[in-house]
C-alpha positions as CSV (number, residue, x, y, z in Angstrom):
1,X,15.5,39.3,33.9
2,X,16.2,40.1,30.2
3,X,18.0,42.5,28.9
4,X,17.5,43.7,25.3
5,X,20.4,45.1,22.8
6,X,19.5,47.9,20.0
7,X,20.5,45.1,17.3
8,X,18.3,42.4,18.4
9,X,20.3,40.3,20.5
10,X,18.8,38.7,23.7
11,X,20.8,38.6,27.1
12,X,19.9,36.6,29.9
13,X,20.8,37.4,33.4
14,X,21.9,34.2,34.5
15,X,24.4,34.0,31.1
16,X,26.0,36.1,29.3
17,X,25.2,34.0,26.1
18,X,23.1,36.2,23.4
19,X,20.3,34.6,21.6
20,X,19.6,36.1,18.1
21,X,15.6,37.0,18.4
22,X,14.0,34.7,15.7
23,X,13.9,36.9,12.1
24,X,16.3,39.4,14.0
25,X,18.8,41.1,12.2
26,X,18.9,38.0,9.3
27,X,17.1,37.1,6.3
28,X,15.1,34.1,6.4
29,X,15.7,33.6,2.2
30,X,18.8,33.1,0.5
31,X,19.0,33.4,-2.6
32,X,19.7,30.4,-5.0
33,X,18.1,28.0,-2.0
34,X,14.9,26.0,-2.2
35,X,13.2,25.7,1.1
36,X,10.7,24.0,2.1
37,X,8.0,24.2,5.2
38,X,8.0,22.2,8.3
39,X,5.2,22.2,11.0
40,X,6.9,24.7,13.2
41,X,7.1,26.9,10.6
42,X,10.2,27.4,9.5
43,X,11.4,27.5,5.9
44,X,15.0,25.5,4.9
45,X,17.0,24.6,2.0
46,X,16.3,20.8,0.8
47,X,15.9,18.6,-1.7
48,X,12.6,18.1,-3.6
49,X,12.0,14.4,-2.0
50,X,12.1,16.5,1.5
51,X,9.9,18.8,0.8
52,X,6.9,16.5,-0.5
53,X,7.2,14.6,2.4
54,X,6.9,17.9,4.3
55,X,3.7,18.2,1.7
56,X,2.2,15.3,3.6
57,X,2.9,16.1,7.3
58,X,1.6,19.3,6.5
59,X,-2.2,18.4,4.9
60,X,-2.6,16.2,7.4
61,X,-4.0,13.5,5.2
62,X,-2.7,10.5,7.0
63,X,-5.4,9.8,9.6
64,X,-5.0,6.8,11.3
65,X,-7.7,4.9,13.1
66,X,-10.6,6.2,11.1
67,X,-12.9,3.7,9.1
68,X,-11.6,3.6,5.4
69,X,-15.5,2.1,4.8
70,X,-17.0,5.1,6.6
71,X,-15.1,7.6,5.3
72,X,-15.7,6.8,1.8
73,X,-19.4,6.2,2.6
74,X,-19.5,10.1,4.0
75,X,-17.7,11.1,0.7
76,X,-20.1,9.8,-1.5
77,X,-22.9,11.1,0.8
78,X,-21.6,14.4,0.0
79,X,-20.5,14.3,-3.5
80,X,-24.8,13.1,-3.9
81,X,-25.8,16.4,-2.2
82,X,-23.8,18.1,-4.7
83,X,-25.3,16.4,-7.3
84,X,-21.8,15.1,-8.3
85,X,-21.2,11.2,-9.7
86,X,-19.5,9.5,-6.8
87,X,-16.4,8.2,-9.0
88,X,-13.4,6.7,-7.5
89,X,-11.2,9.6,-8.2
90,X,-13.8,11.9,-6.9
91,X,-14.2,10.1,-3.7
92,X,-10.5,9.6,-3.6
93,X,-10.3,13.5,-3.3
94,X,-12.6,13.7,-0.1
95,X,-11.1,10.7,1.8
96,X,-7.9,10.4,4.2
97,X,-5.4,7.9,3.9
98,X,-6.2,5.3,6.9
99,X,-3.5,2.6,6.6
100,X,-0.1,2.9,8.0
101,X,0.7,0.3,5.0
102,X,-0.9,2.2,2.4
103,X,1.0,5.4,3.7
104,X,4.0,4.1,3.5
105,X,3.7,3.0,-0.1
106,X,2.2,6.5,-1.1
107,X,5.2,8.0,0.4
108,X,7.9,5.5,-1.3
109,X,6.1,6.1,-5.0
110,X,6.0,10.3,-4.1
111,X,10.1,10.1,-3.2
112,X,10.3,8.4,-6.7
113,X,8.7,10.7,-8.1
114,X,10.3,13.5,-6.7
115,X,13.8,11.9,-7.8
116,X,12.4,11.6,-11.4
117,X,11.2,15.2,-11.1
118,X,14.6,15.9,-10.3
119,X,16.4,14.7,-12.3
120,X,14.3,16.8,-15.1
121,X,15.4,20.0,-13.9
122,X,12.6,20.2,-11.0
123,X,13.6,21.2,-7.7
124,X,10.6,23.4,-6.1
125,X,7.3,21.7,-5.3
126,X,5.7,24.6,-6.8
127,X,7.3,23.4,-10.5
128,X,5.8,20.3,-10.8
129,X,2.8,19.5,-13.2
130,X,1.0,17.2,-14.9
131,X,3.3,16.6,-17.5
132,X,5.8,15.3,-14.8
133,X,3.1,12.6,-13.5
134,X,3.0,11.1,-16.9
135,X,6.4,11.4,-17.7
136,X,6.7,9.8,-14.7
137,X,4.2,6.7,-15.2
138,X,5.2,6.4,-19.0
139,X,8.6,5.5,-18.0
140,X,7.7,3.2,-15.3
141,X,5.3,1.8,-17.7
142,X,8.1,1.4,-20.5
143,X,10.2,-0.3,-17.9
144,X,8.1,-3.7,-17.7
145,X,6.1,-2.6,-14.5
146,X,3.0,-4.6,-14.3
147,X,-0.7,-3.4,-13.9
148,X,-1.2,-3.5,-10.9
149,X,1.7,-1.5,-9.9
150,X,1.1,1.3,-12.2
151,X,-2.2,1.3,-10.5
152,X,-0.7,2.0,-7.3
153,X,1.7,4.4,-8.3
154,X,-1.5,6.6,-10.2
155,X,-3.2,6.2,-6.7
156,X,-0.2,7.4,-4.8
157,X,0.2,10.3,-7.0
158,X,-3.5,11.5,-6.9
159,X,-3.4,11.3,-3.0
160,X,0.1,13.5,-3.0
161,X,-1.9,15.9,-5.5
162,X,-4.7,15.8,-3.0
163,X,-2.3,16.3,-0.1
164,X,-0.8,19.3,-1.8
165,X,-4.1,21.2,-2.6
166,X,-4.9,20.6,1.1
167,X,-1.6,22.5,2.3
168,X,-1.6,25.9,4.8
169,X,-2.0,29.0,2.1
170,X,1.3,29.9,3.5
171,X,3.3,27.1,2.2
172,X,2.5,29.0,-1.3
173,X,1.5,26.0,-3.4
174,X,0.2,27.7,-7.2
175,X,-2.8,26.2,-8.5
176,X,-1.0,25.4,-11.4
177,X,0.7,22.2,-9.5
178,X,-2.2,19.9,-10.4
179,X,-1.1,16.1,-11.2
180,X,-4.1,14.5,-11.9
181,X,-4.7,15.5,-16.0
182,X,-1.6,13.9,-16.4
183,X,-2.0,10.8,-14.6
184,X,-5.7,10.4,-16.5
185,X,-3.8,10.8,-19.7
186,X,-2.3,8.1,-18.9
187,X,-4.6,5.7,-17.9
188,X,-6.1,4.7,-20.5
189,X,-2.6,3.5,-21.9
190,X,-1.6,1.5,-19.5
191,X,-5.0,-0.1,-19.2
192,X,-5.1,-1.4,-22.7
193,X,-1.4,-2.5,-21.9
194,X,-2.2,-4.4,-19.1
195,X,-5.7,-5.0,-18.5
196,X,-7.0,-5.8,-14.9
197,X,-6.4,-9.6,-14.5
198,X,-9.9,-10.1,-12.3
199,X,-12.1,-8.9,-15.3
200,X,-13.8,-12.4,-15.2
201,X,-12.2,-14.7,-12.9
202,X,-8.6,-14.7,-11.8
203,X,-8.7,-18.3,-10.0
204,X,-6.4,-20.9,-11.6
205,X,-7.9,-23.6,-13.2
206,X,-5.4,-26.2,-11.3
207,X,-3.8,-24.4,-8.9
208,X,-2.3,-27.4,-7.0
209,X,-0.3,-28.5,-10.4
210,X,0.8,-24.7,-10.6
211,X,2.6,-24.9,-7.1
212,X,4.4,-28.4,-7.7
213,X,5.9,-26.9,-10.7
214,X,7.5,-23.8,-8.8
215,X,11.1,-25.0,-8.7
216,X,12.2,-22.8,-6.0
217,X,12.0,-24.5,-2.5
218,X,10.8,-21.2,-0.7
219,X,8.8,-19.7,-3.3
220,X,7.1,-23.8,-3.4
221,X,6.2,-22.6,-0.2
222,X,5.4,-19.1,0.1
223,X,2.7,-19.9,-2.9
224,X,1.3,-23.2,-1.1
225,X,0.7,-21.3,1.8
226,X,-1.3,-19.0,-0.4
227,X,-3.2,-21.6,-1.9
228,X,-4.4,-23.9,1.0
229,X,-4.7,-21.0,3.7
230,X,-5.4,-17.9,1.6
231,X,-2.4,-15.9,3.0
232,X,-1.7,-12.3,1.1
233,X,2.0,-12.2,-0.1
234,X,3.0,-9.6,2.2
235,X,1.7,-12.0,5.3
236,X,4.2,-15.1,3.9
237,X,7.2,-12.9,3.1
238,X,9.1,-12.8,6.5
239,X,7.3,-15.7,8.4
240,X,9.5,-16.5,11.2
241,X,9.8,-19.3,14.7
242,X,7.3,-17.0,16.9
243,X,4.6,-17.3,13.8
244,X,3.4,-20.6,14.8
245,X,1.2,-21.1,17.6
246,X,0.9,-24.6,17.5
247,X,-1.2,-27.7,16.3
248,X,-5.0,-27.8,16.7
249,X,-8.3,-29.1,15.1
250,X,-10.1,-27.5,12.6
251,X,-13.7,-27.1,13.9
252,X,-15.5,-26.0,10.7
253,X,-13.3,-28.5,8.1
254,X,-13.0,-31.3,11.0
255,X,-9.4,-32.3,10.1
256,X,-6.4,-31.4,12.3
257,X,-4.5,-28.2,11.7
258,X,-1.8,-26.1,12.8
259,X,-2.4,-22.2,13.6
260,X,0.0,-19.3,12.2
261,X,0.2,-15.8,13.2
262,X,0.5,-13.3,10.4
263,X,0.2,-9.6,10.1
264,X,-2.5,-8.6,7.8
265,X,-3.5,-5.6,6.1
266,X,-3.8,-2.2,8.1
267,X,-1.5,-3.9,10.7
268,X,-4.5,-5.8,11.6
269,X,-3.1,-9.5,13.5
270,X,-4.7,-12.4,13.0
271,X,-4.4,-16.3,13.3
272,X,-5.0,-18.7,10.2
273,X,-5.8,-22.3,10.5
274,X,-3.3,-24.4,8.0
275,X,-3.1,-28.1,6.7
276,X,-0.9,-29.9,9.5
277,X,1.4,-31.8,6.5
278,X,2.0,-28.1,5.0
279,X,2.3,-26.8,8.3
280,X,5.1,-29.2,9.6
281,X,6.8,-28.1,6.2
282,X,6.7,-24.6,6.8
283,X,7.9,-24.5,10.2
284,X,10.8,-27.7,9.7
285,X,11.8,-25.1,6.6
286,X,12.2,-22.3,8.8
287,X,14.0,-23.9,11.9
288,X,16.7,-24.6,8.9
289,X,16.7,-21.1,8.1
290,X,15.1,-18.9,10.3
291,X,12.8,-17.3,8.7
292,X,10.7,-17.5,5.6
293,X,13.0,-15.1,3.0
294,X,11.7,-14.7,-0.3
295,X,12.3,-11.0,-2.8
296,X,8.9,-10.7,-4.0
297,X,9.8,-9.6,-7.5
298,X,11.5,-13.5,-7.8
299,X,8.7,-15.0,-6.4
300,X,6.5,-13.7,-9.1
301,X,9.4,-14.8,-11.8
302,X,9.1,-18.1,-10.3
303,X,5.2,-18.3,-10.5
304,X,5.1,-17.1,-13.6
305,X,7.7,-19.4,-15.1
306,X,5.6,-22.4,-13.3
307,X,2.3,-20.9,-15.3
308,X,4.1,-20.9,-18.7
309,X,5.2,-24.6,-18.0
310,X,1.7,-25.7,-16.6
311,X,-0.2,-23.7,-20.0
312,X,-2.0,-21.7,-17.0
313,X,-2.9,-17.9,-18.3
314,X,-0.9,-15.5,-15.4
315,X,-3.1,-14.6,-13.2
316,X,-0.6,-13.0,-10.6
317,X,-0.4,-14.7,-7.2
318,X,-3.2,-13.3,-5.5
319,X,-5.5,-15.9,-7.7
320,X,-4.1,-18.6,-5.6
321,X,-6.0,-16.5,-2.6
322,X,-8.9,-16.6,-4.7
323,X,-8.2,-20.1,-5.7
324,X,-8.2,-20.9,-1.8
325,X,-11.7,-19.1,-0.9
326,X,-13.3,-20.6,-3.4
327,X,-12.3,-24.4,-2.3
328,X,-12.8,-23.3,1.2
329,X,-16.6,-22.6,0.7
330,X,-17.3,-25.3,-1.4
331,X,-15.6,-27.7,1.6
332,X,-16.8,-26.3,4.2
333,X,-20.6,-27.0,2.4
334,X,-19.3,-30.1,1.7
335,X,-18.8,-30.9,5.6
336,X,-21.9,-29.1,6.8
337,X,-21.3,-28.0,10.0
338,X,-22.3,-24.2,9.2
339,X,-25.0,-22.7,7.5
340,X,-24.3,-20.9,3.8
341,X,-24.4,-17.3,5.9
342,X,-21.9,-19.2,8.7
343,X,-19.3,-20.2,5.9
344,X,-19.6,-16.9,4.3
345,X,-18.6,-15.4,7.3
346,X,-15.7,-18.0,8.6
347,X,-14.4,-17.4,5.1
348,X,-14.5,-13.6,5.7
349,X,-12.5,-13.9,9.1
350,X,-9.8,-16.2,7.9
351,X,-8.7,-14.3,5.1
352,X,-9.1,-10.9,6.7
353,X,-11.7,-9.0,5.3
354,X,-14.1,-7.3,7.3
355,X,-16.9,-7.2,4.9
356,X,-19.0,-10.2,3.6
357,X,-19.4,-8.4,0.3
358,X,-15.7,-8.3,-0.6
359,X,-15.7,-11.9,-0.9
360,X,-18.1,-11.1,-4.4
361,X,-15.1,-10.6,-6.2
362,X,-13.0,-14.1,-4.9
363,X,-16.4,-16.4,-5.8
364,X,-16.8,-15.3,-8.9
């Protein structure tokens, strides 16, 4: 049984502890604090990187497990009944964020952010503008960041703009914060900066020449594991003992192989068939050291140093992926033991894509 005091205080009959009632008798606001919401809905004093990351539990954005394909089909579906131009940034506002990878990297460019914002005087949420998303890429921009970076950076901070317009009404989020005039100002700079490197073809022209010439022993590797099994940087960086499933035979190329296990994109696992003298490399390599540790910034150093002595025009290192399809087609015809539609398809499943049609953009 409980027993209840004129001030607000809660007995219980067991104890005689008192519990404040919730609101009872104390001011939820303090002056001078920023607070911030939280799914139970409580308001507390933190910082501005806490309380964007509260901006995306809250909209519920991040939905794993739904079809990134379908829900940007539904999205353009819809933005057609409204007689609306299905654009990128338009469909971008309709759509969740489906990969756990992809989350993660919105929510490391957002705490960024939120430090730059910061450190400009902002330290509400409902203070930030556009003005601070361009400020923001500008100086990122200015610092030597490449393309493709800035790229994901403007797509992080149009999701988090997206994320805060889809807030409860109660978390008090002005109109006024609106991020995306400032991060279309600034696109057109940074594209004629740093144009898109796939605007023709982004293959090397001698891609094998390219690799020799990388002078660091790991990074030789990491970027000949690109070339001849079409591996994605993130899938090299870390490749340790329990990666390699063993030797086998190539069924499609009919040569002898040896099978690696990487973690692919959207957490997706998959096996790769790889060149048994590369594959004896890799794997003597690592039972020196471990595991295959490369920083991804040197890597790219290295490359690019090995395209300035080899007179190749950088192309980043996902052309050695390209590079990679685009032999892997032409020797697979070569061999004949599938069927144009057959290659396209093996070609699909060893580089982990799930759509025929994204290979358009590698055979170009």
């Amino acid at each position: 049984m409980n027993l209840r005091h004129p001030r607000g205080l809660r007995f219980h009959a067991r104890r005689d502890t008192p519990q404040r009632k919730r609101g009872a008798g104390v001011s939820q606001h303090k002056p001078g604090k920023t607070y911030h919401y939280t799914s139970k809905g409580r308001f507390m004093a933190k910082g501005l990187v806490a309380q964007i990351r509260s901006v995306w539990a809250a909209s519920h954005i991040f939905q794993p497990g739904r079809s990134r394909f379908q829900t940007k089909r539904d999205a353009r579906d819809m933005l057609r009944a409204a007689g609306l131009g299905a654009t990128s940034a338009r469909i971008s506002e309709h759509t969740p964020i489906t990969s756990f990878r992809t989350f993660e990297a919105y929510k490391a460019v957002s705490a960024d952010f939120a430090r730059f914002a910061t450190a400009k005087g902002v330290l509400n949420v409902r203070e930030l503008r556009a003005e601070h998303a361009r400020d923001f890429l500008l100086e990122k921009l200015e610092g030597g960041a490449s393309c493709n970076t800035i790229r994901t950076m403007a797509a992080a901070l149009a999701k988090l703009d997206t994320a805060m317009k889809s807030t409860p009404k109660k978390m008090g989020i002005p109109s006024e914060v609106c991020l995306r005039p400032g991060i279309e100002a600034v696109r057109p700079v940074f594209n004629a900066i740093a144009p898109k490197l796939d605007i023709e073809t982004r293959a090397y022209i001698a891609p094998a020449r390219l690799v020799d010439l990388v002078a660091n022993d790991a990074h030789r590797l990491a970027a000949r594991l690109q070339l001849v099994a079409g591996f994605r940087v993130s899938e090299v960086i870390g490749l340790n003992r329990a990666s390699f499933i063993g030797e086998a035979y190539d069924t499609v190329l009919m040569r002898p192989c040896g099978i690696i296990s990487v973690k692919g994109k959207g957490g997706y696992r998959r096996t790769q068939f790889v060149p048994l003298d590369v594959y004896k490399t890799v794997q003597a390599h690592i039972a020196r050291h471990g595991k295959l540790v490369i920083a991804y910034r040197s890597y790219l150093a290295s490359l690019r140093c090995a395209c300035a002595e080899a007179g190749e025009a950088w192309n980043g290192s996902h052309a050695l992926r390209h590079n990679h399809i685009s032999e892997f087609i032409t020797l697979a015809a070569t061999v004949g033991t599938l069927n144009s539609g057959g290659i396209m398809r093996e070609a699909m499943e060893r580089v982990g894509h799930h759509r025929v049609s994204e290979l358009a953009t590698y055979c170009r």
